[in-house]
N, C-alpha and C positions, 0 to 999 in steps of 0.2 A: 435683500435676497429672500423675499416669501416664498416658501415653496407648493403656495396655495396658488402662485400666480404660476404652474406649469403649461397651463391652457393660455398661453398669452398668442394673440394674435400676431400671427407671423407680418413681417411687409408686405409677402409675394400674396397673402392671403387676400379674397374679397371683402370689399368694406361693405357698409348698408348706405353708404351715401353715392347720388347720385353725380356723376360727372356732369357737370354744364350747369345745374341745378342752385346747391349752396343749399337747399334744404333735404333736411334728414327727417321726412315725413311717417308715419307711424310709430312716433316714439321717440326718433334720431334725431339727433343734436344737431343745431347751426352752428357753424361752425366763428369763437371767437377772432378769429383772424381773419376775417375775409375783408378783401381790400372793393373800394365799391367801384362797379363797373357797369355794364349795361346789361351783364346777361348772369345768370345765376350760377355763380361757382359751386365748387365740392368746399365740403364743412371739413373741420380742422381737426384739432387733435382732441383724444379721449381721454386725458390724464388729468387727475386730480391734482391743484396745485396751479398756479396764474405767475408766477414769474419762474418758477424754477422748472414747470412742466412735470415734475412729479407729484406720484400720489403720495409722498409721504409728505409735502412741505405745510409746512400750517394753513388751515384752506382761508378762505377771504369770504368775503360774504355780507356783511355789515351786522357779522353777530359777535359778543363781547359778555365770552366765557371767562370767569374766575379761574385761578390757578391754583388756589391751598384749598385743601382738603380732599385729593385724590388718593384714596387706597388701592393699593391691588394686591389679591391675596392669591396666591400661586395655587393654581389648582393640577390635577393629577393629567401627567401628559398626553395631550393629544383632546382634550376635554372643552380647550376655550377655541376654539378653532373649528368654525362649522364647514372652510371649503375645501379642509383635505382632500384629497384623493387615493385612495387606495390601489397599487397596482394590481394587475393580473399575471398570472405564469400562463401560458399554452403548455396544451397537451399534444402529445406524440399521435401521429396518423396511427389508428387501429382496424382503421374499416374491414381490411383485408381479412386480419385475422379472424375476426368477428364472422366475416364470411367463413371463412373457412369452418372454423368451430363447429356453425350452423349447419353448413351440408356433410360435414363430420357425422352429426350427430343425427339425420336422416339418414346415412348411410350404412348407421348402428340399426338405426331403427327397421330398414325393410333389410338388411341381412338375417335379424333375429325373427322379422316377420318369414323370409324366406327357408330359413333357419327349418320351422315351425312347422311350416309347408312339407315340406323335403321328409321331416319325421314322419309325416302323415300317409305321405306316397310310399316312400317305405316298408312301414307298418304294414299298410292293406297290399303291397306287394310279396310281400309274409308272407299275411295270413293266406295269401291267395295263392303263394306254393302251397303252404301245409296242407290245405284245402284238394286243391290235384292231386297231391301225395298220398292224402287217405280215400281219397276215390279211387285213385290205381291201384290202391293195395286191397281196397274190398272188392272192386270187381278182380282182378287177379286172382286173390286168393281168399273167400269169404268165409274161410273155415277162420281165420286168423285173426275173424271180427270176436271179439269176446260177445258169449249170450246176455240179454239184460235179466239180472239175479229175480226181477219179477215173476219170471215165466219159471215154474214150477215143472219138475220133471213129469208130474199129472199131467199138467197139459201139452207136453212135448209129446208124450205119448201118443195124448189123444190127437194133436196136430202139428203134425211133422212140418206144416212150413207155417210156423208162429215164428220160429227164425229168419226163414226169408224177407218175411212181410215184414219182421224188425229192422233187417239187412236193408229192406227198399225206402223204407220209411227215411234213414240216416242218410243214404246215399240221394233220396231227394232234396233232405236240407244244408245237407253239403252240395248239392247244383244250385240250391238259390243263392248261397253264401257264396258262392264261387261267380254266380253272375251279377250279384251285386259288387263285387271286389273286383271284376273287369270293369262294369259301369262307371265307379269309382275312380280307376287306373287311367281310364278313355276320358274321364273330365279332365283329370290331372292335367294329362298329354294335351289334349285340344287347346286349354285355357288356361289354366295357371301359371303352367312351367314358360309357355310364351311370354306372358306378361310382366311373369318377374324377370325374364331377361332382358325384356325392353325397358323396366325399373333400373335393371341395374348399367343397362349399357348408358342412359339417361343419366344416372348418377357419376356417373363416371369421366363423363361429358364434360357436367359441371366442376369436379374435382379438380379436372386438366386446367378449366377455366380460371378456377381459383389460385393454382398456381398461379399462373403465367400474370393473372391481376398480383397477386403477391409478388412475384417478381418486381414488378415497375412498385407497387409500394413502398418497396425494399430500397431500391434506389432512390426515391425521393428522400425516404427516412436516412438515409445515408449525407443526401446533399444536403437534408437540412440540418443535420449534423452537424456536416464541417463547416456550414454558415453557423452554427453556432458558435462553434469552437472560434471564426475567425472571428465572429462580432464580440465574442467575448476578450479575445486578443486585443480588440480595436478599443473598449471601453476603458482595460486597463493602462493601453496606450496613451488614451486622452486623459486619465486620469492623472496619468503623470507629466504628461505637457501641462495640464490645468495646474498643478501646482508647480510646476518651472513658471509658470505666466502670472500667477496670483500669490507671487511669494517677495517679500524685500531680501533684499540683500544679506539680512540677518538670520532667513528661514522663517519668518512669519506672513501668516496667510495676508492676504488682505482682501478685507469683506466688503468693498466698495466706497462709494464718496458718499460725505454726507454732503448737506444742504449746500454747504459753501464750498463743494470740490474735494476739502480734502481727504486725504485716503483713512479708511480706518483699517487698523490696521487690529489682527488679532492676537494674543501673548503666546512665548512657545507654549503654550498647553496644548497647542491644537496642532499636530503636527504630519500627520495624513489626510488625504483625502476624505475618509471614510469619520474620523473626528468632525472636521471640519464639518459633514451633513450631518452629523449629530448636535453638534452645537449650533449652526443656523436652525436645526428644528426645536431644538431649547429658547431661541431667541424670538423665534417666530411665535411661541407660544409667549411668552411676556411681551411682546407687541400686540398683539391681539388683546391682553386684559386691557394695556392703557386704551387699545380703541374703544374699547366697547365702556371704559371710564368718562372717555370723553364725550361719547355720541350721547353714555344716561345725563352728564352734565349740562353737554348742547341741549339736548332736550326739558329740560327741566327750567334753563334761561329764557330758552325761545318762549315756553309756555307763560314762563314770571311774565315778561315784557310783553305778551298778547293782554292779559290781562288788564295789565297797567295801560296801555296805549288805547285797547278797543274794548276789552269787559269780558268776562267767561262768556259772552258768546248765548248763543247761535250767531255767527259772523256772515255778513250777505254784502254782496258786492252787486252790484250794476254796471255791464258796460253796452255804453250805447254807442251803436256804429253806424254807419251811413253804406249804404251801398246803393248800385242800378236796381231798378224793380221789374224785373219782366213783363215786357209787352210783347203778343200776338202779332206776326206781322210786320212789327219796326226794327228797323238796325240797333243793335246794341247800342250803337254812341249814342243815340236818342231816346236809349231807356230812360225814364225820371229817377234819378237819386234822392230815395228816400230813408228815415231812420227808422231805427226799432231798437228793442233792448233784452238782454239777456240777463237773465237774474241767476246769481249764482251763491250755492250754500255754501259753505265750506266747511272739511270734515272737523271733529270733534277734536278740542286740544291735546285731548290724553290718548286720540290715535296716530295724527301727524303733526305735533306742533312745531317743528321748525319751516316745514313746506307752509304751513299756515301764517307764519309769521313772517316769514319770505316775503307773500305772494297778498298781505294785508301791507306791510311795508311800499311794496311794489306803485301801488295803489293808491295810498296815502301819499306820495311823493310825488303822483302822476308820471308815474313813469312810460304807462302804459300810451297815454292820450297821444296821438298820431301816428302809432304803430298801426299796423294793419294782418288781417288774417291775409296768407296766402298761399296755402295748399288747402286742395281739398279732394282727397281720395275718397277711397270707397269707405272707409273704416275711420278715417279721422276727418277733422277743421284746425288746422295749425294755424296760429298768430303767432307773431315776434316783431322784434325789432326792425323789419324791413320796409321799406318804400316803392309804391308803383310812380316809375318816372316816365311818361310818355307810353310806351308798345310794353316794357318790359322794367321788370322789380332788381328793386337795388337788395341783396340781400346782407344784411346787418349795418345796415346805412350807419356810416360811424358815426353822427350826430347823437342818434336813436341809441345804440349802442353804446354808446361812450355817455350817456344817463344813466345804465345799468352799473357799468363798470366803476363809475364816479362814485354811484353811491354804495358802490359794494353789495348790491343785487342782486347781479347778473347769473351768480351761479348757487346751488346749493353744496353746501360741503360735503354732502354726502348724500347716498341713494338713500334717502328714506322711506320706505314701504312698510306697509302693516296689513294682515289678510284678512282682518277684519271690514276693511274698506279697499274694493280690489278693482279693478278696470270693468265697470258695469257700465252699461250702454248711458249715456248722456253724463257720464263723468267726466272730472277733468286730470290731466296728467303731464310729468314736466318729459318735456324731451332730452336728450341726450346724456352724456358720460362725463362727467360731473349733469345732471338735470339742470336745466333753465338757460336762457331767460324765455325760450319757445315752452308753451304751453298746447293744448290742443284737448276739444271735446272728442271724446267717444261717442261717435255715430253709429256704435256697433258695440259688441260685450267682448274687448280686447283683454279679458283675465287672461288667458295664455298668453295670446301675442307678448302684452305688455309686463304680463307678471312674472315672478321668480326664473329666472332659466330661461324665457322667451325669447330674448337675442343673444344667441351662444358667438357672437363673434366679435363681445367684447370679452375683455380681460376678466375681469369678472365674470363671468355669463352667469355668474347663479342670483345676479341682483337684479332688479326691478324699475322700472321706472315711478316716479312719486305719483301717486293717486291722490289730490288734496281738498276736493269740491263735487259739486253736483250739479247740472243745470237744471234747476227748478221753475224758470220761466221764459219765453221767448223762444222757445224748440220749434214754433212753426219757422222762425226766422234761416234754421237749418235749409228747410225747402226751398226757400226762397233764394239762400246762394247758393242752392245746388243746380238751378235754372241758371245760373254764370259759364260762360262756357268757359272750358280748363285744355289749357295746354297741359297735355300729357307727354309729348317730348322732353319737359324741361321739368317732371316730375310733378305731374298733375297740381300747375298754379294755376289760379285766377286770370284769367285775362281780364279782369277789370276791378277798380279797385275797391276794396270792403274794411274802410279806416273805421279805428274806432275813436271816436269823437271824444270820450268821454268817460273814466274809469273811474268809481263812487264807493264808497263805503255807504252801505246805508243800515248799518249794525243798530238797534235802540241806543237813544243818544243818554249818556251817563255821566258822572263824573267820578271816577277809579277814585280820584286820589283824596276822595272824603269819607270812602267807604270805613267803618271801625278798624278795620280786618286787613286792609291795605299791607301791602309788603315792607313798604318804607316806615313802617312802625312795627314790622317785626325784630326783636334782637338780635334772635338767629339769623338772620338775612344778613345783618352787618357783623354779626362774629365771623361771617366766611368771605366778607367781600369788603369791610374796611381795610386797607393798607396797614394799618397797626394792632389789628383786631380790639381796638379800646372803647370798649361797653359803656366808659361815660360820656364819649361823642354820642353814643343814639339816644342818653339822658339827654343830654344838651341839645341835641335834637330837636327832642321831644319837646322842650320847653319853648323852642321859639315858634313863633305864630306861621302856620302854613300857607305856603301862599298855593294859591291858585296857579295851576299851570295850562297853559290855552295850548294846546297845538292845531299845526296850519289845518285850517278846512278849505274842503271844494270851493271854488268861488262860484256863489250863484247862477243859474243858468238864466237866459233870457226871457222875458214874457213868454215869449211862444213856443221857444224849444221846452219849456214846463208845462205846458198847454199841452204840446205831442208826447210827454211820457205819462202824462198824467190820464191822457185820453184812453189810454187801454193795451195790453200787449201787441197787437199788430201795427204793423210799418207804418212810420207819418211822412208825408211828404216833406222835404227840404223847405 
């Protein structure tokens, strides 16, 4: 019960493998199961694990990890666990109000503009009484003007209408003040006063608007509501069928089968539902440390044993295939089948040494020799274990297949990826869910497609396919099966067929086990991997005479077919 595996692929959901086909091209796995027949089935199951079909059962492989000396130190929760999921809460529809607020608040804004206005007309409508009022009152009655304290009773004397002419002076600047305050009043009228009514009957419009949008928001937020209220009714419903269903007879949970079926079963401590996901997320996190104990272990064997078997490397493989050669003209059946070869690096021990070890294993056993490449998309060249018989390819021909499986080959125990070395054009990468035994070059820069999170419709999705090589020679050889014509119906295979004759180690030849420094005359190596841990077996060891250990090599190619690899990278005739 991981709770990292929430994203698990449903049944109803689409797979990435093709119906009719049997090959999972771009990465995807062929599928172990497939019975042989004439036409290319769908590939099989994604689970880690070869007889029991789970990812937890001890994986197979032909690797031989030690068991003493595993620590694991309990770290702070939620810390050893990188494919948690965090949920999300939703938020309440607000649109409405949001609206509303908005045109609230333009509505403040031109009433205070109109507001403003309003004072203004006002005002000059005053001043433009008072203004009449003292022109009526000094022509009426002009005694009643007070005289300006300037004018001196000397000069009244002398000129009796120095008051007049003061009288006409004030009563002219009160007619200009007076026609500019009508001027003023007639703009008002004509223009302002219109405009702000059409602001506001405008606004007003939209007010109505925003109701009646509020309304139906009102009601959604209502319905989503009581879909709340019911879904939350329905969770706490299942939660207590799930523990009527997942309880013995005693009141204790039970947390599934192990390996062998039987039920485990969990102590009263755990007695609600809501325990119950707190202690699988407790358990889940010490699962996680032993994996990642075991993967540093695997890795550090695989690495031991590359060394010892091939030598720290640069590791280089050769495989030579046979395919038709394009001719101008002629019917394909009459193409010449000729050879050529692919030279391939393989990545660095301390980036992928179990892929590495795999796929040098692979190799060394000849596992590979009469298998043949048989997709060829736009983006990849997949090879596996399948056979062209006649029109159409057997896919994982049990013969071919059951050399993988025999010798514990066939699959890697785990995704192993490193971003250090990542899907770049002419690389090589394992296909499917546990990866192997289909391999395939990148004819294109498949870092996305193939890396971290690229096919989210497995279980996993946040893992990768193994990137383990490089094709360093023979890339014209690409061109030349891509001149093959491809049924694309049955998932873009070969219509003709592209064997490879021939799968080589051709690493500088050495002998490990005379080296000073050699592992099997480390101490440490046998304090962690003798059975009795007794330090005077590797004295005893040491003292007797080493023998030489030969293992199986290639058996010599023929006069000629040494002739045609020796001649140069391009294709030799059969």
């Amino acid at each position: 019960m991981l709770r990292s595996r929430g994203t698990r692929q449903r049944p109803s959901e689409p797979t990435d493998e093709r119906s009719g086909s049997g090959y999972n091209y771009g990465g995807y796995p062929s599928s172990n199961h497939m019975g042989t027949s004439s036409t290319a089935v769908g590939g099989g199951s994604d689970e880690y694990g070869y007889s029991s079909q789970q990812y937890g059962q001890t994986p197979h492989g032909g690797y031989s990890g030690g068991s003493s000396g595993l620590h694991y130190v309990k770290s702070p929760r939620g810390a050893s666990n990188p494919f948690k999921q965090k949920s999300s809460s939703s938020s309440s529809i607000c649109g409405g109000m949001v609206w509303y607020c908005f045109l609230t608040i333009i509505f403040i804004g031109l009433s205070i503009d109109t507001f403003a206005q309003y004072r203004s007309y006002t005002k000059s409508l005053n001043q433009l009484k008072l203004v009449s009022s003292h022109l009526d009152q000094i022509i009426d009655d002009p005694a009643t003007e007070e005289i300006d304290t300037e004018i001196t009773n000397e000069e009244f004397e002398s000129d009796p209408q120095a008051e007049l002419r003061l009288l006409q002076t004030k009563l002219h600047t009160l007619s200009e003040s007076q026609s500019h305050l009508q001027s003023s009043l007639a703009h008002y009228n004509s223009k302002s006063i219109p405009s702000i009514k059409s602001q506001l009957e405008s606004v007003k419009h939209r007010i109505e608007s925003v109701q009646k949008e509020q309304e139906v928001r009102d009601l959604e937020l209502n319905s989503l509501r009581e879909g709340y209220i019911a879904t939350t009714k329905e969770i706490e419903e299942l939660k207590v069928k799930f523990g009527n269903e997942h309880k013995t007879p005693e009141g204790n949970f039970i947390l599934g089968n192990d390996s062998n079926g039987k039920k485990i079963e969990i102590g009263d401590h755990v007695q609600t539902v809501e325990e119950l996901e707190l202690y699988v997320q407790e358990r889940e996190e010490v699962l996680w440390r032993k994996i990642d104990a075991l993967v540093g272990r695997l890795k550090g064997q695989s690495r031991l044993e590359v060394v010892e078997w091939f030598g720290k490397g640069p590791h280089r493989v050769e495989f030579e295939i046979e395919y038709p050669q394009h001719v101008e003209d002629v019917d394909i059946s009459q193409w010449p089948r000729v050879r050529g070869v692919f030279l391939i690096e393989l990545a660095p021990l301390d980036i992928m040494p179990v892929a590495v070890h795999m796929f040098l294993q692979q190799v060394h056993h000849k596992l590979w020799n009469g298998c043949e490449f048989v997709i060829n998309a736009m983006h990849i060249l997949q090879a596996g274990p399948h056979k062209y018989v006649g029109s159409q390819y057997i896919p994982n021909e049990p013969e071919l297949l059951g050399r993988f499986t025999a010798a514990k080959l066939d699959k890697m125990p785990f995704q192993e990826y490193d971003a250090r070395y990542p899907h770049e054009i002419y690389t090589l990468g394992m296909s499917g869910r546990p990866g192997g035994p289909d391999f395939y070059i990148n004819k294109v820069n498949n870092t996305v497609n193939h890396g971290p999170g690229g096919q989210k419709i497995h279980d996993l999705h946040e893992e990768a396919d193994p990137c383990f090589g490089k094709l360093i020679g023979g890339i014209e050889l690409l061109g030349e099966i891509g001149k093959i014509p491809i049924d694309y119906v049955s998932g873009n295979t070969l219509q003709q067929q592209v064997v490879i004759v021939d799968a080589r180690i051709v690493t500088e030849a050495h002998n490990p086990y005379q080296e000073p420094n050699h592992v099997h005359l480390d101490d440490d190596y046998h304090k962690d991997h003798l059975a009795d841990g007794n330090v005077e077996q590797v004295e005893e060891h040491h003292d007797e005479p080493m023998v030489e250990q030969h293992h199986e090599e290639p058996q010599p190619m023929a006069e000629t077919e040494r002739q045609h690899v020796q001649a140069g990278p391009g294709p030799t005739p059969v």
